[in-house]
Backbone as CSV, one residue per row, in Angstrom:
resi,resn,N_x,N_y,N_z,CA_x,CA_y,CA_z,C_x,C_y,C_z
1,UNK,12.193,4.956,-34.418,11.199,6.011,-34.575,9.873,5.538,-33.988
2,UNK,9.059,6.443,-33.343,7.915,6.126,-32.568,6.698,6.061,-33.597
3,UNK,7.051,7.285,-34.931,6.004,7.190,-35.614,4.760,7.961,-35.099
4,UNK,3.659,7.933,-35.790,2.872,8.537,-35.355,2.069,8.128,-34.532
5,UNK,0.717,8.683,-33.691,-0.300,8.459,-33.062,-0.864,6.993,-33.195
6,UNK,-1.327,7.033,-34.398,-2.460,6.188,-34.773,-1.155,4.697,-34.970
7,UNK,-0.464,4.763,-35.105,1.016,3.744,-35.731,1.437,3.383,-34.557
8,UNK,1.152,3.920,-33.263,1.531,3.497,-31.957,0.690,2.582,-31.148
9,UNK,-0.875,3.445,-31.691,-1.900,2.843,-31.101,-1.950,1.069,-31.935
10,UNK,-1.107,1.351,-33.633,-1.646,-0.473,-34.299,-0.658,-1.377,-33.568
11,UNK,0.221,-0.711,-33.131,1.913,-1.312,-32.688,1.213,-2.024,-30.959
12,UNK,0.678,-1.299,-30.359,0.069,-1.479,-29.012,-0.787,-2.776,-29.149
13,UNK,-1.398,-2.670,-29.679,-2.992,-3.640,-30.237,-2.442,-4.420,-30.755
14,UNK,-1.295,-5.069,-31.195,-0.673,-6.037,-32.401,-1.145,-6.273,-33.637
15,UNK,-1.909,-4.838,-33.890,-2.177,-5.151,-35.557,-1.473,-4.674,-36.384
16,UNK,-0.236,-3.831,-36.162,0.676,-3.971,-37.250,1.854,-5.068,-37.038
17,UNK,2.818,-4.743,-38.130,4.266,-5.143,-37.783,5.108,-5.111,-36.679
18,UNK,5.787,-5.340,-35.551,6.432,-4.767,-34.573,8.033,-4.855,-35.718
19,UNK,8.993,-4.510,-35.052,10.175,-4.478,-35.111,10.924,-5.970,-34.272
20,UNK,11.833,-6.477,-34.949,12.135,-7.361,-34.513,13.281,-7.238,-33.054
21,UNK,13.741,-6.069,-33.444,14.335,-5.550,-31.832,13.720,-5.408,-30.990
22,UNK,13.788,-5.437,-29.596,12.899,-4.949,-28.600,12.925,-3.228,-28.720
23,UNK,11.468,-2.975,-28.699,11.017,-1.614,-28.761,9.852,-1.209,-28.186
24,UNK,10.468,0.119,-27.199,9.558,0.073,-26.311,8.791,1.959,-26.585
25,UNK,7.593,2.174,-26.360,6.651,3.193,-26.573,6.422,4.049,-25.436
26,UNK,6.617,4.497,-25.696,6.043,5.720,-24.288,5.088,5.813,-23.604
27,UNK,5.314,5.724,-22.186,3.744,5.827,-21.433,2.256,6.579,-21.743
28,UNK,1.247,5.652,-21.896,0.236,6.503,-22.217,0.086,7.154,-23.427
29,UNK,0.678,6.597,-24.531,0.759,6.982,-25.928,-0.361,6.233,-26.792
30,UNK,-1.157,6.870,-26.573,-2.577,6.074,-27.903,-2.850,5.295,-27.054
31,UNK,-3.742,3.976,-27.751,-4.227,2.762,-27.513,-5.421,2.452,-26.281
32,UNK,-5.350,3.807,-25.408,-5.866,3.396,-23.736,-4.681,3.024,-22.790
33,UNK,-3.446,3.241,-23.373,-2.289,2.269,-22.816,-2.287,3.050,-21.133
34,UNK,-2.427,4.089,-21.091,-2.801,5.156,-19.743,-1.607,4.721,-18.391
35,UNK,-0.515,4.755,-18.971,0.378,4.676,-17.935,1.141,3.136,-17.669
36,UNK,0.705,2.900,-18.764,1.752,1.332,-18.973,2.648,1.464,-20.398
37,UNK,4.045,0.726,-19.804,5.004,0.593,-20.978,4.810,-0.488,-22.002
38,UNK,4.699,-0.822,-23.416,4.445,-1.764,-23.848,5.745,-2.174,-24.970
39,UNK,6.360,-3.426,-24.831,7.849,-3.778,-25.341,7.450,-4.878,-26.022
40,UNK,8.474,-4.940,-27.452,8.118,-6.343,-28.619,9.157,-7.138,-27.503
41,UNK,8.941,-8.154,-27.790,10.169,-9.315,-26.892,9.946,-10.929,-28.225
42,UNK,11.195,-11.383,-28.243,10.595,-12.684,-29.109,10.276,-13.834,-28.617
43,UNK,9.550,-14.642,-28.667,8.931,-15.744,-28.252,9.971,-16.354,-27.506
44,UNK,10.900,-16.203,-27.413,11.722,-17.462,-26.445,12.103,-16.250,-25.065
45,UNK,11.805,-14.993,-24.977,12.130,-14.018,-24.261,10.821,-14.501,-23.096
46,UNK,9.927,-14.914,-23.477,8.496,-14.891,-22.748,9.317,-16.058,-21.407
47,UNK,9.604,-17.254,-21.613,9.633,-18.181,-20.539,10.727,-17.118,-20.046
48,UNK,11.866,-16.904,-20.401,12.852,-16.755,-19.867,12.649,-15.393,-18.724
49,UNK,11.620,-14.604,-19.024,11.596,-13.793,-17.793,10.454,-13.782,-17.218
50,UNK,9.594,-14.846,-17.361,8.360,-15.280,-17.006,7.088,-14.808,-17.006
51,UNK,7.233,-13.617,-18.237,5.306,-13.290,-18.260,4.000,-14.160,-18.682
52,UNK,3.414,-13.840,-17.637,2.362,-14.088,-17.533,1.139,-13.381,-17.798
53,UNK,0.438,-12.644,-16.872,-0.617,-12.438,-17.408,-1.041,-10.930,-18.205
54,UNK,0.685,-10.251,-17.914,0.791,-8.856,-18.301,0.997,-8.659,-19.769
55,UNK,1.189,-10.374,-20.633,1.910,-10.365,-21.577,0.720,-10.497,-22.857
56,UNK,1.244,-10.150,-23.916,-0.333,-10.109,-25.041,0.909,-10.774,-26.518
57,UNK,0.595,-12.054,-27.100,1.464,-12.534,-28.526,0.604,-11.871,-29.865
58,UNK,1.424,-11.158,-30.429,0.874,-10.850,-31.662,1.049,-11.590,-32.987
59,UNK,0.364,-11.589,-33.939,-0.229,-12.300,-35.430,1.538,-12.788,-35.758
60,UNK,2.521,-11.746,-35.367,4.265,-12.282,-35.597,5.101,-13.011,-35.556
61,UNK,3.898,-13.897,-33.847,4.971,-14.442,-32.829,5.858,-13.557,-32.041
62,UNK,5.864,-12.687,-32.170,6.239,-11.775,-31.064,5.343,-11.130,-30.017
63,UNK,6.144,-10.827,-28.846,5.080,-11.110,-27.242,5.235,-9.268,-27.278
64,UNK,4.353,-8.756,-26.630,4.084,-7.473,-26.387,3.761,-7.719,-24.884
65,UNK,5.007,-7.293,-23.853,4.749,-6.964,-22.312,4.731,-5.859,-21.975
66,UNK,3.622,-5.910,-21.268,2.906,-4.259,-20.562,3.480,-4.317,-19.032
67,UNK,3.764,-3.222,-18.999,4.674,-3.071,-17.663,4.043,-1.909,-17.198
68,UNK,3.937,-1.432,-15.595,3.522,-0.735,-15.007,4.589,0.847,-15.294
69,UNK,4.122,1.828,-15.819,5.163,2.940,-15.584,5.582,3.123,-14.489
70,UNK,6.754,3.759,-14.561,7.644,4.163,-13.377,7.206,5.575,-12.258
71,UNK,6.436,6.308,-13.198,5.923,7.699,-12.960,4.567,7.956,-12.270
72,UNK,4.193,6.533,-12.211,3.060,6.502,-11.114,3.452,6.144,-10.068
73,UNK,2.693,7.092,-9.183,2.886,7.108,-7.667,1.843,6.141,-7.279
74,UNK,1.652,5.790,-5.736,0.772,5.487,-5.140,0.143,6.737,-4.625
75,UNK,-0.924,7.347,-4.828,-1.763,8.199,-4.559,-1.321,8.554,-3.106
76,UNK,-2.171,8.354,-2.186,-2.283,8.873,-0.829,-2.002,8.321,0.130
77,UNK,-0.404,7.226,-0.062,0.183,6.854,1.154,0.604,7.015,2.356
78,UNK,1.049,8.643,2.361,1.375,9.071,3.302,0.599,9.697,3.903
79,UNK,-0.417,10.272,2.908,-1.548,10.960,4.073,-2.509,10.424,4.907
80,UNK,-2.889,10.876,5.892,-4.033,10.485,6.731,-5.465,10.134,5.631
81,UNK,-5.711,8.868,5.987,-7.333,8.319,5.336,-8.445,9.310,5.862
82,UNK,-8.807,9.379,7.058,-9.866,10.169,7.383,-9.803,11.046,9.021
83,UNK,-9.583,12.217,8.462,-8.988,13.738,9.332,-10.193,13.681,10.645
84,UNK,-11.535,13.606,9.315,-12.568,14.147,10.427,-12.961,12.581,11.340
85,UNK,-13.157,11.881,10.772,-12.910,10.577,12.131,-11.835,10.829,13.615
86,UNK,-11.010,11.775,12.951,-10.273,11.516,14.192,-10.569,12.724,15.033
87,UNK,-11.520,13.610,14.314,-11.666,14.851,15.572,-13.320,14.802,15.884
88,UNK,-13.648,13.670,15.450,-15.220,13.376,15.950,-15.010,13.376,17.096
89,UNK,-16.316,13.790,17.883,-16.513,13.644,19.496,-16.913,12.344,19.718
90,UNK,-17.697,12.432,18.524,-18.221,10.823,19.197,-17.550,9.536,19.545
91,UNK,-16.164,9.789,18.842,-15.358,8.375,19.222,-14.370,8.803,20.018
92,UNK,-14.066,10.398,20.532,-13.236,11.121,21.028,-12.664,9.859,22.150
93,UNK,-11.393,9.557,22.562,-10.836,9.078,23.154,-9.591,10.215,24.074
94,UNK,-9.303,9.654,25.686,-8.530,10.559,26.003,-7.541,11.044,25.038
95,UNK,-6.487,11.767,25.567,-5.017,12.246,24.825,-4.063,11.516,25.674
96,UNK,-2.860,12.029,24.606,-2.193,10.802,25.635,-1.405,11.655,26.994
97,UNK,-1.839,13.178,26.987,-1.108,13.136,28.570,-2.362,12.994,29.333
98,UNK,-3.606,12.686,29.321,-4.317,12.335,30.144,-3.865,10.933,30.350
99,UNK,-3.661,10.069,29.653,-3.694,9.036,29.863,-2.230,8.760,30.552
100,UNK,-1.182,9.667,30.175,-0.421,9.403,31.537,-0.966,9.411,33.126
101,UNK,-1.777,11.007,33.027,-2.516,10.827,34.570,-2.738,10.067,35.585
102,UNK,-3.446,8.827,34.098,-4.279,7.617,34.465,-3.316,6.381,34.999
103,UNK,-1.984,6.520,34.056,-1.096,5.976,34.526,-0.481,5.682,35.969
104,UNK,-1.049,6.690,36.768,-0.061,6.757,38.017,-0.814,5.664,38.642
105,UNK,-0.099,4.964,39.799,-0.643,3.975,40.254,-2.001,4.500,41.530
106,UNK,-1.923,5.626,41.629,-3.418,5.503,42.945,-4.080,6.252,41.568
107,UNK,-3.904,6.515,40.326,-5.408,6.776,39.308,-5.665,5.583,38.701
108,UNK,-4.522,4.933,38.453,-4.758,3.196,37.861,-5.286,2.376,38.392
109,UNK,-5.437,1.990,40.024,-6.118,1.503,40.782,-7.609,1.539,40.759
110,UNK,-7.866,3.159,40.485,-9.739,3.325,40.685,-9.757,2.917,39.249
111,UNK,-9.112,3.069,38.262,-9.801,2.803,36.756,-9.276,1.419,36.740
112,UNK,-8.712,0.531,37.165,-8.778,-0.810,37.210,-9.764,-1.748,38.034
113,UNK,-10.394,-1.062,38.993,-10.746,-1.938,40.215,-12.473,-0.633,40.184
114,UNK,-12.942,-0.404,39.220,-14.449,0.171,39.074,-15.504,-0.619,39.455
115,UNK,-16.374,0.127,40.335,-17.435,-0.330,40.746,-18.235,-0.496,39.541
116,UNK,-19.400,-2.059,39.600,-20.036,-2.659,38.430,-20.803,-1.712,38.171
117,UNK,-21.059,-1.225,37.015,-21.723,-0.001,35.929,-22.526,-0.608,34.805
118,UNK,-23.654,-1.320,34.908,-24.599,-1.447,34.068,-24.842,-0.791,32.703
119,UNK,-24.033,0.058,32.519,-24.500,1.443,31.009,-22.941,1.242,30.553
120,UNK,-21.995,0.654,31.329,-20.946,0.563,30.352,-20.587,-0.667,30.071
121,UNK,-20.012,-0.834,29.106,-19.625,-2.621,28.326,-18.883,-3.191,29.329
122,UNK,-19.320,-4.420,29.410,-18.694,-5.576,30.324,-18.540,-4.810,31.832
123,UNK,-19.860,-3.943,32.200,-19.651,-3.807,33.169,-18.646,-2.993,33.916
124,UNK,-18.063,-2.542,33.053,-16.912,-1.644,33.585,-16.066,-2.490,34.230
125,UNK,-15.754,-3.698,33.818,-14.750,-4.578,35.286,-13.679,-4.822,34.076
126,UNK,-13.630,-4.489,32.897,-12.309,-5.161,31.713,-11.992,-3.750,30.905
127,UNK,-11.101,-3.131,31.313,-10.887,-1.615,31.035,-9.044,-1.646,30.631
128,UNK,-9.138,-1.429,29.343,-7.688,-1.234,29.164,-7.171,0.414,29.532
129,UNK,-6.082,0.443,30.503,-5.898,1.545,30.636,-5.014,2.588,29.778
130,UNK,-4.446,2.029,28.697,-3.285,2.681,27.726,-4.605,2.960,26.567
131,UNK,-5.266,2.455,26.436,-6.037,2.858,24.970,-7.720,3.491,25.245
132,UNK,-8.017,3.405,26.657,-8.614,4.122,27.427,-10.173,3.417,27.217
133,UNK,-10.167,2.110,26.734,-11.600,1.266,26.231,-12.028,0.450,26.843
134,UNK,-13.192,-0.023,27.461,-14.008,-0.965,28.073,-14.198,-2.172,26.882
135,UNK,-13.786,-3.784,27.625,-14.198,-4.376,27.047,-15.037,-5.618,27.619
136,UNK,-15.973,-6.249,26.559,-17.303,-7.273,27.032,-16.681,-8.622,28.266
137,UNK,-15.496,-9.003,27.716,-14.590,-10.022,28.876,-13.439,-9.995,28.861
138,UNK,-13.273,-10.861,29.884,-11.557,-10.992,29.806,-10.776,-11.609,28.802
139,UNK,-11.435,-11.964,28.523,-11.003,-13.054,26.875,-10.843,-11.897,25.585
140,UNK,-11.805,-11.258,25.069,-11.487,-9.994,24.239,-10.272,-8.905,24.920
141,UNK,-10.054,-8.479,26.197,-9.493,-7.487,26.245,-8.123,-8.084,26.210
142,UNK,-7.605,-9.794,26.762,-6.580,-10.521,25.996,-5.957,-10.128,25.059
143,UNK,-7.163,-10.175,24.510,-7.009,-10.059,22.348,-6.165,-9.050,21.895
144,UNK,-7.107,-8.351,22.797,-6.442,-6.422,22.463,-5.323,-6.639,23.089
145,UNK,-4.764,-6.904,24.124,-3.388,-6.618,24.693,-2.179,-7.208,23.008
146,UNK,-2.973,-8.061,22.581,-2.080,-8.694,21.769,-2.113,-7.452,19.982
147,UNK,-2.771,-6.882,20.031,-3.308,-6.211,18.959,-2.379,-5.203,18.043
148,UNK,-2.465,-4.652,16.820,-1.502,-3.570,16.467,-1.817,-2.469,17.179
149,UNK,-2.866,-2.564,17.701,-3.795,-0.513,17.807,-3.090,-0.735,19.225
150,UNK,-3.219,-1.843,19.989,-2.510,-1.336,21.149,-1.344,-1.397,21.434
151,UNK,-0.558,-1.814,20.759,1.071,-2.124,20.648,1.431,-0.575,20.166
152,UNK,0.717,-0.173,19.061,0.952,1.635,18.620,0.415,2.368,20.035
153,UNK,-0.464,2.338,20.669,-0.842,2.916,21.640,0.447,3.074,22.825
154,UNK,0.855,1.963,23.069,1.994,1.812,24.006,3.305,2.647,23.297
155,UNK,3.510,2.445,22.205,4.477,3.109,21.508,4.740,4.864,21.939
156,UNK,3.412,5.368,21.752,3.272,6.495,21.772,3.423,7.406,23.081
157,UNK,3.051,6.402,24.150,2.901,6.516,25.401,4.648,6.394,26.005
158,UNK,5.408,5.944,25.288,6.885,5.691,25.525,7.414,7.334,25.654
159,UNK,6.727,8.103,25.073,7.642,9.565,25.421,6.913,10.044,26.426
160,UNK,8.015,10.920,26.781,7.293,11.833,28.156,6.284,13.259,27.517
161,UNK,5.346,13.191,28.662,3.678,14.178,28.262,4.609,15.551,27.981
162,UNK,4.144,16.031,27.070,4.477,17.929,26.862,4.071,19.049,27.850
163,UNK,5.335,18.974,28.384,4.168,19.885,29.917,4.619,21.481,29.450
164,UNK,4.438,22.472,30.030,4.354,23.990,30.200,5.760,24.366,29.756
165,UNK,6.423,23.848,30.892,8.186,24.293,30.841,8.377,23.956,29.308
166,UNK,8.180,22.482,29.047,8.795,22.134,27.716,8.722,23.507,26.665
167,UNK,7.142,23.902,26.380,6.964,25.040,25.830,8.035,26.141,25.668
168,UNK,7.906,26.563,27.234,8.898,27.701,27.575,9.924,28.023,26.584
169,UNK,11.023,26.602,27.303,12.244,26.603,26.549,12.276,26.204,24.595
170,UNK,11.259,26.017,24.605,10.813,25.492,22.845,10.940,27.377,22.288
171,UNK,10.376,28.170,23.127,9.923,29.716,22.953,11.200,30.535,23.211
172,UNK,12.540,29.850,23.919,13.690,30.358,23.668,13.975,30.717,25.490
173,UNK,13.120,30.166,26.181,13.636,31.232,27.470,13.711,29.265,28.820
174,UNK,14.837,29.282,28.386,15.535,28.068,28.898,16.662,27.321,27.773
175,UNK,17.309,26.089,28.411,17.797,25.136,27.128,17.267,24.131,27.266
176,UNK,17.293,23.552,25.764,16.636,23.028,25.222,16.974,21.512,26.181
177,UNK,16.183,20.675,26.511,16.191,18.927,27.011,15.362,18.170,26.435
178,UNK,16.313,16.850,25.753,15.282,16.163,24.804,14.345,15.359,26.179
179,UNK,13.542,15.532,25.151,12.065,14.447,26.145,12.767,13.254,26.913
180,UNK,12.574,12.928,27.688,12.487,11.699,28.334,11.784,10.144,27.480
181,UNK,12.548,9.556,27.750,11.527,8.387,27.380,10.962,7.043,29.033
182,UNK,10.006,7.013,28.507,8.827,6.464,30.291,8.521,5.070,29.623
183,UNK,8.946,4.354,31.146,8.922,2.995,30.749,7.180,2.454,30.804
184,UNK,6.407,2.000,29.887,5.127,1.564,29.622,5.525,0.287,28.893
185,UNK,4.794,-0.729,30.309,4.109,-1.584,29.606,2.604,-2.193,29.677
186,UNK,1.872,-3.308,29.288,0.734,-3.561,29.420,0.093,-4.170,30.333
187,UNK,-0.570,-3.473,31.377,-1.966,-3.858,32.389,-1.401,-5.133,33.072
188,UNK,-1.252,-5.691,34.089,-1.681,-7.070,34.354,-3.201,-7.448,34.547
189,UNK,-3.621,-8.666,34.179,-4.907,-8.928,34.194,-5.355,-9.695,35.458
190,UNK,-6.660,-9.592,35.929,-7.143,-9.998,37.081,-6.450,-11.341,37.203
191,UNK,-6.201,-12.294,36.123,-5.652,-13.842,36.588,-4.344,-13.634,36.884
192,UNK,-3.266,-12.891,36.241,-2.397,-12.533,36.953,-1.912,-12.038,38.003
193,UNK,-2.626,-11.134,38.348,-2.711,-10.456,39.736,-3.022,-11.447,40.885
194,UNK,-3.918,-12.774,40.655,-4.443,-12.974,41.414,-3.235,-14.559,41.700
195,UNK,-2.190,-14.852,40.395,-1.384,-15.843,40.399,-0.468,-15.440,41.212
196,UNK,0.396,-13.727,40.869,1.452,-13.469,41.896,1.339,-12.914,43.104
């Protein structure tokens, strides 16, 4: 028997009696307990499944372990952290069928090989072309080749751009062809270029 309110909340706190069986209370029942399970266990139960700091001994010798409920979620894992960051202008970055564009080798050429530009970082001479960013040297834009943001960048860039037709037949007037997948990989850098 759970007993009442206030008999849950002395059972929680170890100021009453527990039961010498293991007995466990319902989430969030009295005490502040707010979504933790709390179980009697007897003193030789403590080493044997190793609590530590979750664990509270009452006036009995018997251990009271608080356990995380099952019924809590992690809040907002799956959703996006911040919507409007990503439709700011100010950090606006191409899309990625522009950045196929950029891909082709006579548009990759002028955005690899830019005349020196004083108003942009490092001069405009260290320009990753998959994530569409200027960087201060060759040593940082390294970094980035090695990075998660640009390893996801390349990822994304692996399918083929959504062109017109695709639409079409999406709208019923063709059949259907799964996307293509386009071989992308990362930039060679001026020391390379200049080794082979």
């Amino acid at each position: 028997s759970t007993g009442t309110r206030m008999e849950r909340r002395e059972r929680a706190r170890g100021r009453a009696e527990l039961p010498e069986a293991a007995d466990s209370f319902p989430p969030g029942g009295g005490g502040g307990g707010g979504g933790f399970t709390f179980t009697a266990l007897p003193p030789s139960a403590s080493t044997a499944r190793g609590l530590g700091a979750l664990s509270r001994r009452c006036p009995d010798g018997l251990l009271v372990e608080m356990t995380r409920s099952k019924k809590i979620g992690n809040h907002n894992n799956g959703r996006k952290k911040n919507m409007a960051k990503l439709w700011k202008t100010k950090r606006r970055t191409k899309d990625l069928d522009q950045v196929h564009e950029d891909m082709k080798p006579e548009n990759a050429s002028k955005l690899l090989h830019q005349a020196a530009d004083c108003d942009i970082t490092g001069n405009a001479q260290f320009y990753c072309l998959h994530c569409t960013r200027y960087f201060i040297d060759q040593r940082s834009l390294k970094e980035h080749f090695r990075t998660k943001v640009h390893k996801r960048r390349l990822k994304k860039l692996r399918e083929e751009p959504y062109t017109q037709e695709e639409a079409e037949r999406a709208a019923g007037m063709g059949s259907y062809i799964p996307a293509k997948k386009v071989k992308v990989e990362t930039q060679a850098t001026e020391e390379e270029m200049t080794v082979t």
